[in-house]
C-alpha positions in Angstrom: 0.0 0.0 0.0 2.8 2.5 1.1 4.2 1.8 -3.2 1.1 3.0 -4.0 0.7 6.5 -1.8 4.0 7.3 -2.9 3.2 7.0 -6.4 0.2 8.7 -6.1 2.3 11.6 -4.3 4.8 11.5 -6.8 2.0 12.2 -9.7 0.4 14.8 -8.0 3.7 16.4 -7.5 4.0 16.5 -11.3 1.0 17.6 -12.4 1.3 20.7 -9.7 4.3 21.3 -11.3 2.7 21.1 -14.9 -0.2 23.5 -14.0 2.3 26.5 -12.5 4.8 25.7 -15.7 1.6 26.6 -17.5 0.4 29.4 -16.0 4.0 30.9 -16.0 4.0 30.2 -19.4 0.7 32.1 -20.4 1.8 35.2 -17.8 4.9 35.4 -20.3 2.8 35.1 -23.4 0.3 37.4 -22.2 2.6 40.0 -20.9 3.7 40.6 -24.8 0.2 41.5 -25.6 -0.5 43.5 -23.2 2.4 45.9 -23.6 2.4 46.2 -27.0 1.5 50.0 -28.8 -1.5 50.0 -30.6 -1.7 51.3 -34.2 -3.4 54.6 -33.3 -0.3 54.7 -30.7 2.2 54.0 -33.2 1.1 56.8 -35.2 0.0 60.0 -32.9 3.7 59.0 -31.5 5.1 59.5 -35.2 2.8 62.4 -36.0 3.6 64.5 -33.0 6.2 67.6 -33.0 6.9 69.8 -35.9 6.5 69.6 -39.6 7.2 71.9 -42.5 4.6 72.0 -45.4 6.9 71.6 -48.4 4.6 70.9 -51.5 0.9 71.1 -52.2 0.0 69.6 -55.5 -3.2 68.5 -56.9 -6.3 70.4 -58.2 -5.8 72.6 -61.2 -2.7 74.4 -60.8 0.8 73.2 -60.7 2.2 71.7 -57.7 3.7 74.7 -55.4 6.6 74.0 -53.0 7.7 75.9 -50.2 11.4 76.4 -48.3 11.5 74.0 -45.1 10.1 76.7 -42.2 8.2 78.8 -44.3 4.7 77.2 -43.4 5.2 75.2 -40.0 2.4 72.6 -38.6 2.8 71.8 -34.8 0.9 68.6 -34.4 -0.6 68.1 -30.7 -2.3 65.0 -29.5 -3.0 66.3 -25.7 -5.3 68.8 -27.2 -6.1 67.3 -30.9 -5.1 70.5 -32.3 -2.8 71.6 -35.3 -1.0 74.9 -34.9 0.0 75.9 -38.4 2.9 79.4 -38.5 2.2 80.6 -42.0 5.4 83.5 -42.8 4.3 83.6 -46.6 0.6 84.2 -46.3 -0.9 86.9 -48.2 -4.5 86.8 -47.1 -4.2 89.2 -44.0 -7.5 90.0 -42.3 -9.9 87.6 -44.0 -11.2 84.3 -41.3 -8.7 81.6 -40.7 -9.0 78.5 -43.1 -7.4 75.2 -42.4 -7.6 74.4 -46.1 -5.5 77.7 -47.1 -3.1 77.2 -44.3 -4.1 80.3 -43.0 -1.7 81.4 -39.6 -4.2 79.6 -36.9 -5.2 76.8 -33.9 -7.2 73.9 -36.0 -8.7 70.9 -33.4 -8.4 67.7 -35.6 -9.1 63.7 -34.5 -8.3 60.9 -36.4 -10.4 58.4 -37.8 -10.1 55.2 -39.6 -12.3 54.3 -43.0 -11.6 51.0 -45.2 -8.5 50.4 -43.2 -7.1 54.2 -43.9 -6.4 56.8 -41.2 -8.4 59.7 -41.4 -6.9 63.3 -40.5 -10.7 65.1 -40.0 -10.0 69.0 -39.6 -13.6 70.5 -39.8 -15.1 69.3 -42.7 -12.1 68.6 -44.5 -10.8 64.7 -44.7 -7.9 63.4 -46.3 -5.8 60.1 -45.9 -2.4 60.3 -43.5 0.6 58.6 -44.9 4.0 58.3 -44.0 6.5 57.3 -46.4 10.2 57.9 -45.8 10.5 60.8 -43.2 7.5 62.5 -44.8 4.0 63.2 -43.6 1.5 63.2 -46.4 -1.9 63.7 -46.1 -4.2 63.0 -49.2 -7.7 65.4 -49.7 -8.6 63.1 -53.2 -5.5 64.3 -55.4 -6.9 61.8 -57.7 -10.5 63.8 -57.4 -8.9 67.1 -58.2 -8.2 67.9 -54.8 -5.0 68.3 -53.2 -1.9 66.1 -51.9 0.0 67.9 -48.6 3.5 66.5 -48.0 5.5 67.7 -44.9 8.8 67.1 -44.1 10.0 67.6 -40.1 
């Protein structure tokens, strides 16, 4: 009887030591989820700061590019607003307008459509890319509307 008992011992030894291997196991696993940036993350992070608007292009006109500093976006995710510092602006006195890159405070969020994020200023939508250091947000170039690409 006493060969017995210590078997049985023995096995439940084992499988006590099988169930805390396996909840170790899933802790570890689970802890690599869990800390992971989501997408949105990922991209307010990469968004965030200062950029220079460096070409518009699109519409009817030819594309029109601008010296590094001349029109400055400061992109802020604490209070969903773009600042936009425009030095070459010759519309003095008339209402601000996002779409002009008038001198102004713009609140903005950020959507997702068809798998696309969404920069939603106002009424105006357009597609955020990033592509090599730039930050390019598309208003339906393809729909004679404009392209935006800023450089930091």
């Amino acid at each position: 009887m006493e060969i017995k008992s210590n078997r049985m011992s023995i096995s439940i030894k084992k499988i006590k030591m099988y169930k805390r291997l396996v909840i170790i196991c899933l802790a570890t696993v689970l802890s690599f989820f869990s800390c992971s940036k989501s997408e949105n993350d990922v991209l307010q992070d990469s968004l965030v700061g200062t950029w220079s608007l460096v070409t518009i292009e699109g519409g009817l006109a030819q594309p029109v590019t601008y010296s590094k500093g001349e029109i400055v976006w400061f992109v802020n995710f604490d209070n969903n607003t773009i600042t936009i510092k425009n030095s070459v602006e010759h519309n003095v006195g008339i209402q601000q307008n996002f779409s002009l890159n008038h001198t102004g405070v713009y609140d903005f969020s950020i959507i997702t459509e068809n798998d696309n994020e969404i920069l939603v200023v106002g009424e105006r939508k357009g597609t955020i890319k990033k592509e090599q250091g730039k930050f390019i947000i598309d208003y339906g170039v393809a729909f004679d509307d404009v392209r935006y690409t800023l450089i930091r």
